[in-house]
C-alpha positions as CSV (number, residue, x, y, z in Angstrom):
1,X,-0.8,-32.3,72.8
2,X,-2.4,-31.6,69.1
3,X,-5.6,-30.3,69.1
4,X,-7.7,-31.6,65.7
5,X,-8.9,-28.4,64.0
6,X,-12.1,-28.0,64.3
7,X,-14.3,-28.2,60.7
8,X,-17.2,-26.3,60.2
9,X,-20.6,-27.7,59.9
10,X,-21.7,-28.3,56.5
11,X,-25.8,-28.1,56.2
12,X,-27.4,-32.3,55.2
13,X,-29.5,-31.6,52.8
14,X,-32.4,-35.1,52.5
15,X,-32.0,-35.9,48.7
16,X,-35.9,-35.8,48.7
17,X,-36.1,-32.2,50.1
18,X,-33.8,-31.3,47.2
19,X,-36.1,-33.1,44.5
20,X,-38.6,-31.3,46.0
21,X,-36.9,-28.0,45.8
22,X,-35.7,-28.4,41.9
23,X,-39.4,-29.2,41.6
24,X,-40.5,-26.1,42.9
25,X,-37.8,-24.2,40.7
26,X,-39.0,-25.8,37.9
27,X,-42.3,-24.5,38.7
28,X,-41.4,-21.2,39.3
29,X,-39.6,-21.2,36.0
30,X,-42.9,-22.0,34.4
31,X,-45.1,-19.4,36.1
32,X,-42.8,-17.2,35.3
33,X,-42.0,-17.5,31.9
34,X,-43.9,-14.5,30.1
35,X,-44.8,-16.5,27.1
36,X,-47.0,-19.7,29.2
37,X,-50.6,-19.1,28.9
38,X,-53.0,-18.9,32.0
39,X,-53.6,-23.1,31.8
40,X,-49.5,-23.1,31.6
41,X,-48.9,-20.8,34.9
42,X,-51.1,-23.1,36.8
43,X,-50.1,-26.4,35.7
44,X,-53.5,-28.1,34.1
45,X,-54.4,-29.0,30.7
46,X,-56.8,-26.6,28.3
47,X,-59.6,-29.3,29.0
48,X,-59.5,-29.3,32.5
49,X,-62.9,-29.1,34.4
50,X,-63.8,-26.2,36.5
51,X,-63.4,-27.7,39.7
52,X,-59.5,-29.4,38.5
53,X,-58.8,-25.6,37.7
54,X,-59.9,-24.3,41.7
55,X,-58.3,-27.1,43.0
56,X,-55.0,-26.6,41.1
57,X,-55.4,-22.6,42.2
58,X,-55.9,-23.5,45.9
59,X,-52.8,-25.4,45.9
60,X,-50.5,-23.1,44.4
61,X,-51.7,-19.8,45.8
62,X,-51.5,-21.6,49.2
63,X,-47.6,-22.7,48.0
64,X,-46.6,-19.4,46.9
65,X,-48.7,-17.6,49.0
66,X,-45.5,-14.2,50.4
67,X,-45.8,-14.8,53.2
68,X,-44.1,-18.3,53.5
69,X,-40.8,-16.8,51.1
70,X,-39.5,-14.3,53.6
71,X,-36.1,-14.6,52.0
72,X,-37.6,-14.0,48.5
73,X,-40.7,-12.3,48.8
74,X,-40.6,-10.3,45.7
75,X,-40.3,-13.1,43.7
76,X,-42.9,-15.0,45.8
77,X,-45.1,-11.6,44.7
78,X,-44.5,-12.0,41.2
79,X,-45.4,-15.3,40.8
80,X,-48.4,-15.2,43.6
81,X,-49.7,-12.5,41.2
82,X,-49.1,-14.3,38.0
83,X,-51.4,-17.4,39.9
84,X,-54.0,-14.9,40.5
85,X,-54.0,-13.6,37.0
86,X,-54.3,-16.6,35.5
87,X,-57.3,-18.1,37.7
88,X,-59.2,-14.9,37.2
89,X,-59.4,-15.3,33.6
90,X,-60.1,-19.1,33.9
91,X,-62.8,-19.4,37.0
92,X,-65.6,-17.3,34.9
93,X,-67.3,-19.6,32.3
94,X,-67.7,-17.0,29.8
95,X,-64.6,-15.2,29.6
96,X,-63.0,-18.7,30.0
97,X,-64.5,-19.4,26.5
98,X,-63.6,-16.1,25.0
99,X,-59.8,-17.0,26.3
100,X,-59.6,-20.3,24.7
101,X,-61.1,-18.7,21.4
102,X,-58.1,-16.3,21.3
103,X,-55.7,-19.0,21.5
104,X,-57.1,-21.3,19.1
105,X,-57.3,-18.2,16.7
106,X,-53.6,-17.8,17.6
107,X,-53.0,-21.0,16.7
108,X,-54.2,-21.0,13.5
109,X,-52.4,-18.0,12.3
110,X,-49.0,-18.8,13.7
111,X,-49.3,-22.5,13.1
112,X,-50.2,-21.5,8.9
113,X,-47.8,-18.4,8.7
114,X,-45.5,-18.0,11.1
115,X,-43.5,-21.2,11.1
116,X,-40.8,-22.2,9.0
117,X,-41.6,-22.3,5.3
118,X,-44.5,-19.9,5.8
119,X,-44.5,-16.6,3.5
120,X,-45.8,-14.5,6.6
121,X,-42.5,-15.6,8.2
122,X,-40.6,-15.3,5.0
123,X,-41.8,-11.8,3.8
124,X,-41.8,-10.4,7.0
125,X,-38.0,-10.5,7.4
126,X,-37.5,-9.1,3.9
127,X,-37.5,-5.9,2.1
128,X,-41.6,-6.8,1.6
129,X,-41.9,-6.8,5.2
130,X,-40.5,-3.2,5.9
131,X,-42.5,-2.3,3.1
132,X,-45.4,-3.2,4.5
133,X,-44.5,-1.6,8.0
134,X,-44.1,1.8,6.0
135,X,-47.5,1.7,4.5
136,X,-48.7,1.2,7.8
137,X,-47.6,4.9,8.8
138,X,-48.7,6.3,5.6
139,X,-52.0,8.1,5.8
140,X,-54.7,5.7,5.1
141,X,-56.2,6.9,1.3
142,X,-52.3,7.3,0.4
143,X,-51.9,3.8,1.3
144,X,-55.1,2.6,-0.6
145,X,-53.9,3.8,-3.9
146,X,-50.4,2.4,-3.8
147,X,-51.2,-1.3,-5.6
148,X,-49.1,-4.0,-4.0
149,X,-48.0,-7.1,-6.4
150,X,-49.6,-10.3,-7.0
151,X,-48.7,-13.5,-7.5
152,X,-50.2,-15.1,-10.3
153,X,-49.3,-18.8,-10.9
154,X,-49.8,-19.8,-14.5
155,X,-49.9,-23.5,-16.3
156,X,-51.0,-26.5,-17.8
157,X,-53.8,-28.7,-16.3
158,X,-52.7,-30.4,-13.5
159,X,-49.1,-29.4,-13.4
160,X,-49.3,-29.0,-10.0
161,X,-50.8,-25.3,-9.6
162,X,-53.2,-25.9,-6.7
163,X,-50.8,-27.8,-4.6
164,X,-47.7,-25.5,-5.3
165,X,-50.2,-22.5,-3.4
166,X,-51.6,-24.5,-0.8
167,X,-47.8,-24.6,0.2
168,X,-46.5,-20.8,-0.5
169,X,-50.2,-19.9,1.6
170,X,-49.9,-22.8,4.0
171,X,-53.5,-23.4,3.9
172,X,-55.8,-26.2,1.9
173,X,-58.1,-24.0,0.3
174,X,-58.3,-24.9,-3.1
175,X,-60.8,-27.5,-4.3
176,X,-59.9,-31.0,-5.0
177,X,-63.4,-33.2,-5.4
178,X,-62.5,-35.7,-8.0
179,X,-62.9,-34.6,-11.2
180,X,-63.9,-31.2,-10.4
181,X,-62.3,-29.1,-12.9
182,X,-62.0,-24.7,-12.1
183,X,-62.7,-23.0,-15.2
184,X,-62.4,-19.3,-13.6
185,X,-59.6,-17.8,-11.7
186,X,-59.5,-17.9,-7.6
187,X,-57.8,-15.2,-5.6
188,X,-56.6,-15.6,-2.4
189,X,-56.4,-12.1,-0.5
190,X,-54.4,-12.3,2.6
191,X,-54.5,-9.1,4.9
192,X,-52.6,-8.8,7.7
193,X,-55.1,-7.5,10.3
194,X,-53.8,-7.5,14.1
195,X,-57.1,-8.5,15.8
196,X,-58.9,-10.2,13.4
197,X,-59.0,-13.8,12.4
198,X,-62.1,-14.2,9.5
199,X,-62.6,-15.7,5.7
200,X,-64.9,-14.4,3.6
201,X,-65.5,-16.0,0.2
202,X,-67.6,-14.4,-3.0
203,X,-67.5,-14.8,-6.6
204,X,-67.0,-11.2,-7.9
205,X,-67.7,-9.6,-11.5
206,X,-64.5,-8.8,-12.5
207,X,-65.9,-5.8,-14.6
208,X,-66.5,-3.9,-11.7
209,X,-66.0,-6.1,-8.3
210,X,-69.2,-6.3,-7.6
211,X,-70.2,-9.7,-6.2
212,X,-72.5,-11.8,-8.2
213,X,-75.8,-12.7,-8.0
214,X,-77.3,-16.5,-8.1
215,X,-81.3,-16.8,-7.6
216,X,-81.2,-13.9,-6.2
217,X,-78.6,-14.1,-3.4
218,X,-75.2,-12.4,-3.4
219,X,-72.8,-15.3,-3.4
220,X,-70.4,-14.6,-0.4
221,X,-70.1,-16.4,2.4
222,X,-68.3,-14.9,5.6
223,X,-67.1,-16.7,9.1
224,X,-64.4,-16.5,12.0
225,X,-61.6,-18.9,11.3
226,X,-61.7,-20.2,14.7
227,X,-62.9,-23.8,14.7
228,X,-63.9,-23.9,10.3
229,X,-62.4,-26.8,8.8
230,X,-61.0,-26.4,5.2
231,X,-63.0,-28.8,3.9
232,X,-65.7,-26.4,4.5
233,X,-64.3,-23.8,2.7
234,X,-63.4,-26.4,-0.1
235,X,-66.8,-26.9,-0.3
236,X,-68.3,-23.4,-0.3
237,X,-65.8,-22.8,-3.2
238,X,-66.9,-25.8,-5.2
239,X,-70.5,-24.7,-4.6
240,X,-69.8,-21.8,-5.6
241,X,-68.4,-22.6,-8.9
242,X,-71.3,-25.0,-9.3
243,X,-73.8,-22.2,-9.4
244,X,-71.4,-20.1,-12.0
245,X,-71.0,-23.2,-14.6
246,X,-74.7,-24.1,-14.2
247,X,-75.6,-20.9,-16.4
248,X,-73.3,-22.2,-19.0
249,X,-72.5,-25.9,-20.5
250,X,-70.2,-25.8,-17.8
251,X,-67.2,-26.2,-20.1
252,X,-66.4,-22.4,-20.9
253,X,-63.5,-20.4,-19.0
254,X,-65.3,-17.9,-17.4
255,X,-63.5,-14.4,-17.3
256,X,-65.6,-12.2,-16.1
257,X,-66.3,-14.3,-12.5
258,X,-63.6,-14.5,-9.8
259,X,-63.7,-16.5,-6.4
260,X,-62.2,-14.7,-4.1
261,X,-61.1,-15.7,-0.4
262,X,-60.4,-12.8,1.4
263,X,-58.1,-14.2,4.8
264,X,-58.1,-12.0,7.6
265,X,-55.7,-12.8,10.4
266,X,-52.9,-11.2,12.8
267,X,-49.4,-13.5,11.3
268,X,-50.6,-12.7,7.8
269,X,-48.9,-10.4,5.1
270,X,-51.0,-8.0,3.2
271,X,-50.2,-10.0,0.2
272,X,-52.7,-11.8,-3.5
273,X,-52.1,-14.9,-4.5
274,X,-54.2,-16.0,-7.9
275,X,-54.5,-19.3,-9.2
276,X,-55.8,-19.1,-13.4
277,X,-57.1,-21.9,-14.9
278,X,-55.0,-24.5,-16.0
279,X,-54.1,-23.8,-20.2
280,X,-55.5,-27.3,-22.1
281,X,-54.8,-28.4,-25.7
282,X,-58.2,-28.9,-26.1
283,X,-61.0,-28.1,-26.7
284,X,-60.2,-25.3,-28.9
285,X,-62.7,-22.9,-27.3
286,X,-61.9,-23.6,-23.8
287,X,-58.1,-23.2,-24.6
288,X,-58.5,-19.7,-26.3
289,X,-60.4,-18.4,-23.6
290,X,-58.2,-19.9,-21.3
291,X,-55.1,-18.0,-23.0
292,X,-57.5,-14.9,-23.0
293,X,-57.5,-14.7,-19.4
294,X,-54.2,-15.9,-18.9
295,X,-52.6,-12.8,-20.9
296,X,-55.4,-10.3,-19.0
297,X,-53.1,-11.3,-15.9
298,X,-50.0,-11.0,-17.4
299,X,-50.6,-7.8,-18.9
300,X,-51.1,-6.2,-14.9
301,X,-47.4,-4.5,-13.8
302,X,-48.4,-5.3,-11.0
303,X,-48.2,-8.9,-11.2
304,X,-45.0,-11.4,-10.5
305,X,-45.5,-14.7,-12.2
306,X,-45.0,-18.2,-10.7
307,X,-44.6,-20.3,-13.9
308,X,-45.6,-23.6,-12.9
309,X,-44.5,-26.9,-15.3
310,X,-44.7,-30.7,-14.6
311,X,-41.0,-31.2,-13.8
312,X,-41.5,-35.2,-14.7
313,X,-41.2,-34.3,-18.5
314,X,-38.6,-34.6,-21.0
315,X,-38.6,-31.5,-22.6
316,X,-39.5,-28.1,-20.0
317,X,-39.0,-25.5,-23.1
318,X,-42.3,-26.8,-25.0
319,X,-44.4,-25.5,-22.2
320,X,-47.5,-23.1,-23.2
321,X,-47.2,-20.8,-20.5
322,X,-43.7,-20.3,-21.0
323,X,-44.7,-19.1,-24.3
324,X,-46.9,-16.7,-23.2
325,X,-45.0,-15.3,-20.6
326,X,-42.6,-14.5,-23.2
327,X,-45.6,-13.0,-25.5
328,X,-47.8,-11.3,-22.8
329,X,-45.9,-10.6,-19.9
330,X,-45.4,-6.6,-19.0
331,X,-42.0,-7.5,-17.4
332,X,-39.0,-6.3,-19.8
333,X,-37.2,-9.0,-20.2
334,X,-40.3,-10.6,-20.5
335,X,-38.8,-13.5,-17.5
336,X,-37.4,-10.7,-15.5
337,X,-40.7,-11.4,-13.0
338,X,-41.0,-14.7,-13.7
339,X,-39.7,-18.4,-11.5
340,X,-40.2,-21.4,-12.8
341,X,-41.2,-24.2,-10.5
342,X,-41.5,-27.5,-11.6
343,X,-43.2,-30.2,-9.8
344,X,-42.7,-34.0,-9.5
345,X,-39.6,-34.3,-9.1
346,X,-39.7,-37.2,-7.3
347,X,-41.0,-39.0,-10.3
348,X,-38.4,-37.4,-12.6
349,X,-35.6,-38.5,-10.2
350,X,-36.9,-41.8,-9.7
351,X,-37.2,-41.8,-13.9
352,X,-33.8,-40.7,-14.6
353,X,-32.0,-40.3,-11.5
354,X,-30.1,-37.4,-9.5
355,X,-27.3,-36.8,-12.1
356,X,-30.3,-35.7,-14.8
357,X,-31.8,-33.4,-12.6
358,X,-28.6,-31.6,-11.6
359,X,-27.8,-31.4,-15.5
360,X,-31.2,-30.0,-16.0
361,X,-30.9,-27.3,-12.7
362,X,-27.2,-26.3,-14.2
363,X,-28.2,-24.8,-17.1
364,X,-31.7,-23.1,-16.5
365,X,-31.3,-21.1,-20.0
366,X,-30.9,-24.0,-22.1
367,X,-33.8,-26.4,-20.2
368,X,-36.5,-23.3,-20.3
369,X,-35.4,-21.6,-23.2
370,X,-35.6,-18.0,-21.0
371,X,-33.9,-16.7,-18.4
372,X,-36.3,-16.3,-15.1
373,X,-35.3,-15.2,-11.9
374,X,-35.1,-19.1,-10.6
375,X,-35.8,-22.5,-11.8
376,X,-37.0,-24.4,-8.3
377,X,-37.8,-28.2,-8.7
378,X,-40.4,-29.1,-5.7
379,X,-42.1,-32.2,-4.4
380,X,-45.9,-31.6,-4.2
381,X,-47.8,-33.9,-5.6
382,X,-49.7,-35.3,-2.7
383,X,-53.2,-33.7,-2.5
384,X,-54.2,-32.0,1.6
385,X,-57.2,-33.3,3.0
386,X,-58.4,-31.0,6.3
387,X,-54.7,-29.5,5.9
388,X,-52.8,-32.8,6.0
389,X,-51.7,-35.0,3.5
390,X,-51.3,-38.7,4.5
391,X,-51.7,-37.8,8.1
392,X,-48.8,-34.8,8.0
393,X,-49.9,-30.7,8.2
394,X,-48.7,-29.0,5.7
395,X,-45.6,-27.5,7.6
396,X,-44.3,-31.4,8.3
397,X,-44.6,-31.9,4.4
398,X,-42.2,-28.7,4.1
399,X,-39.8,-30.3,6.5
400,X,-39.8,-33.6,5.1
401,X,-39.4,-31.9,1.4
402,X,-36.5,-30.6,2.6
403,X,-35.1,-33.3,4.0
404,X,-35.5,-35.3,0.8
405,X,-33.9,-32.6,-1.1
406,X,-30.8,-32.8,1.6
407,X,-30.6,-36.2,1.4
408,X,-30.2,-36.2,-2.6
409,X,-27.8,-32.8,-2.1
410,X,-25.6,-35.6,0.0
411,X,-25.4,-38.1,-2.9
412,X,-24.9,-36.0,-5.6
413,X,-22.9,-33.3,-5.2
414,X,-23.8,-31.2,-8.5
415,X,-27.0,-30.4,-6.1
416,X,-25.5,-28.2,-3.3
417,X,-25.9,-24.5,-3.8
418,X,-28.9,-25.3,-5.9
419,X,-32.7,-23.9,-5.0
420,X,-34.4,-26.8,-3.8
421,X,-37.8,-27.1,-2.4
422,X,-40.8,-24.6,-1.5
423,X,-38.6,-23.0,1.2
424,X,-36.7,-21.8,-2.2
425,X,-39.4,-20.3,-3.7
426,X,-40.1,-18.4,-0.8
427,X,-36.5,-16.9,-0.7
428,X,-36.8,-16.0,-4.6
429,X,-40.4,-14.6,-4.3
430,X,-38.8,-12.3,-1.3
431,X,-36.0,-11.7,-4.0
432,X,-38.7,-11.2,-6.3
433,X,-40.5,-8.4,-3.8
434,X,-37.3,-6.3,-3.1
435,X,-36.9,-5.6,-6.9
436,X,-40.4,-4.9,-8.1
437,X,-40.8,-2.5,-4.8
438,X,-37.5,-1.0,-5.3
439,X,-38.7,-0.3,-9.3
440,X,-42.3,-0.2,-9.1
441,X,-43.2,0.7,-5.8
442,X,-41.1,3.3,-4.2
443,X,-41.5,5.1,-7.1
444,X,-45.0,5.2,-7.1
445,X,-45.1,5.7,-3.6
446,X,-43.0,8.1,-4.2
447,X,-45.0,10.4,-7.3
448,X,-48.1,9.8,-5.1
449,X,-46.4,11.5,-1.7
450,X,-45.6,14.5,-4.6
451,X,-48.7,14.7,-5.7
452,X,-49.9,14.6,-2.4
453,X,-47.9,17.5,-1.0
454,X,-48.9,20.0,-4.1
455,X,-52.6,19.3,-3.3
456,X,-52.4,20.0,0.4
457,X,-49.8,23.3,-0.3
458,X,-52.6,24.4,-2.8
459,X,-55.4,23.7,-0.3
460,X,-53.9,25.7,2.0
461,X,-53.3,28.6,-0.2
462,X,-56.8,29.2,-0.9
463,X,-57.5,29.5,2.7
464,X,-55.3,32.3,2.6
């Protein structure tokens, strides 16, 4: 007689108990994950009321609670106490508010620096970066005196200078009223400071850096980031240069007044960005003083040059600023700190089509006349408006740059290889960085550190 084998007993699981058990892995997951912020780790939106928030916090402490995960308690811990953590800092109004502050400032920074096509995110992975890390461990009036470079971006009137920072910085700063025309340089200081988040904005004497006076008032204004539109800061600046021209016929280049906008924020690099007046054919006056202050720039060894020239013409070799750079400029060769960028492309392609414009990227030398250390067409015409253009931040117009400049790489094949784009310009200023550093820097740094170490040896042989 054959006796059936006996089969062992293989646990039903309902398929709704195992919904609900991925569900509750899922959730775990998110308490869990180190990164999820205190509104993350309990499952409710940043607007939630007060009382969504305790209900939300009642449910899950009661889910998780260690006692009901015998078989997994220390994991039942873990997240029980990352439930706890996260209502404490939500259930008091106060430090509720102070919470939500520190993200939005978060925010901000990493959503202007930290992303793709940012220069924080850029310079921070190059030789800039370490740089910058060093000086950090230096002692503090060492570090003063070592200068860092700035980038100055040079050119015609509306070439495109504005727009072409707005998109290195990340950040719609610049003024843009209609009409408005800046006859004085503006300097955009970014420090990278780990707690703070803060603009301040002056017009300083450049004679001494002391800021100016108007009626009687310094002219500097100073606020936390958090929650300031740029429109508001557009404004300031406009206001600002209002009061300036209104002691002249409001016409003259003004070269000893600078705006400056100081940024303070944690995903920043310590790192100047200058925009100088446009260079005009006329008037006469107003273009000589406008070459005047130009060349003051170019003069500084400190300074790296961002050439900027309306890509959408014929002939690139005619331009001014080239001409000066070649005059004025510190740099031996005189385009050895020096990239071209020229805007419009868009228009020039559309003009003349993709085979003209890798023609024109092939041979650098010959469109220029020079040699710099790139020639980077870029599409930036559009002008930002509360940091978007046409409904798009500023990062999304970096994206779909790119992808304009990828789909012309895939019709015409003398584009591949060739610097495209902003996200170009970054990777040539970081190119840019390593060399000046590596020749102007470290050897500063290096006569200071000398100097330093004789002073202190001397110091301590007078004690004895």
């Amino acid at each position: 007689m054959l006796i059936a084998a006996s089969r062992p007993s293989i646990p039903h699981v309902h398929p709704v108990s195992a919904c609900i058990m991925a569900d509750r892995e899922r959730e775990a997951a998110r308490i869990l994950n180190p990164a999820a912020t205190a509104y993350e780790v309990l499952g409710v939106p940043p607007n939630a009321t007060h009382e969504q928030i305790a209900a939300q916090h009642r449910e899950l402490r009661v889910r998780w609670h260690p006692d009901k995960h015998r078989n997994s308690h220390e994991r039942a811990t873990q997240i029980f106490q990352k439930i706890e953590q996260a209502w404490d800092t939500l259930q008091d109004p106060s430090r509720r508010a102070k919470y939500d502050q520190e993200l939005r400032r978060q925010a901000v920074s990493q959503d202007a620096f930290a992303g793709e096509g940012s220069i924080g995110a850029t310079l921070r992975s190059g030789a800039y970066g370490r740089i910058l890390k060093a000086m950090e461990e230096l002692p503090r009036g060492l570090a003063d005196d070592l200068l860092l470079p700035q980038i100055v971006v040079v050119g015609s009137e509306s070439a495109g200078k504005s727009s072409l920072m707005e998109r290195i910085a990340m950040q719609a700063f610049f003024p843009r009223a209609e009409g408005f025309c800046t006859r004085m340089a503006i300097r955009l200081k970014m420090m990278h400071r780990p707690h703070e988040s803060r603009v301040m904005i002056r017009c300083l004497r450049t004679s001494n850096g002391q800021v100016a006076m108007f009626n009687g008032m310094p002219a500097e204004q100073r606020f936390e980031v958090d929650g300031v539109q740029h429109t508001v800061i557009q404004r300031i600046i406009e206001r600002f240069i209002a009061q300036v021209h209104g002691q002249d016929d409001g016409r003259s280049v003004l070269t000893d007044i600078e705006i400056e906008i100081e940024f303070r924020a944690c995903n920043v690099p310590t790192l100047t960005l200058v925009d100088l007046p446009g260079i005009v054919s006329m008037p006469a006056d107003v273009r000589q003083q406008t070459l005047e202050l130009t060349r003051r720039y170019l003069r500084d060894p400190n300074t790296l040059v961002l050439c900027v020239i309306n890509g959408n013409e014929a002939a690139l070799r005619g331009s001014r600023a080239l001409e000066e750079i070649s005059e004025h400029a510190v740099a031996r060769p005189a385009f050895s700190k020096t990239i071209v960028v020229t805007t419009r492309t868009d228009l020039w392609v559309q003009s003349n089509g993709l085979v003209s414009l890798a023609r024109r990227l092939a041979d650098p030398k010959n469109e220029v006349g020079c040699e710099p250390v790139a020639l980077i067409p870029v599409i930036n015409r559009e002008a930002p408006k509360e940091n978007q253009v046409d409904g798009y931040s500023l990062p999304d117009l970096v994206k779909k740059e790119r992808a304009k400049f990828e789909e012309w790489q895939a019709k015409e094949p003398g584009l591949r290889g060739k610097p495209l784009g902003i996200l170009s310009v970054l990777d040539a200023l970081n190119d840019l960085f390593e060399t000046h550093m590596s020749e102007v820097w470290v050897p500063q740094a290096k006569r200071k550190l000398i100097e330093l170490r004789a002073a202190t040896k001397k110091q301590l042989g007078d004690f004895g």
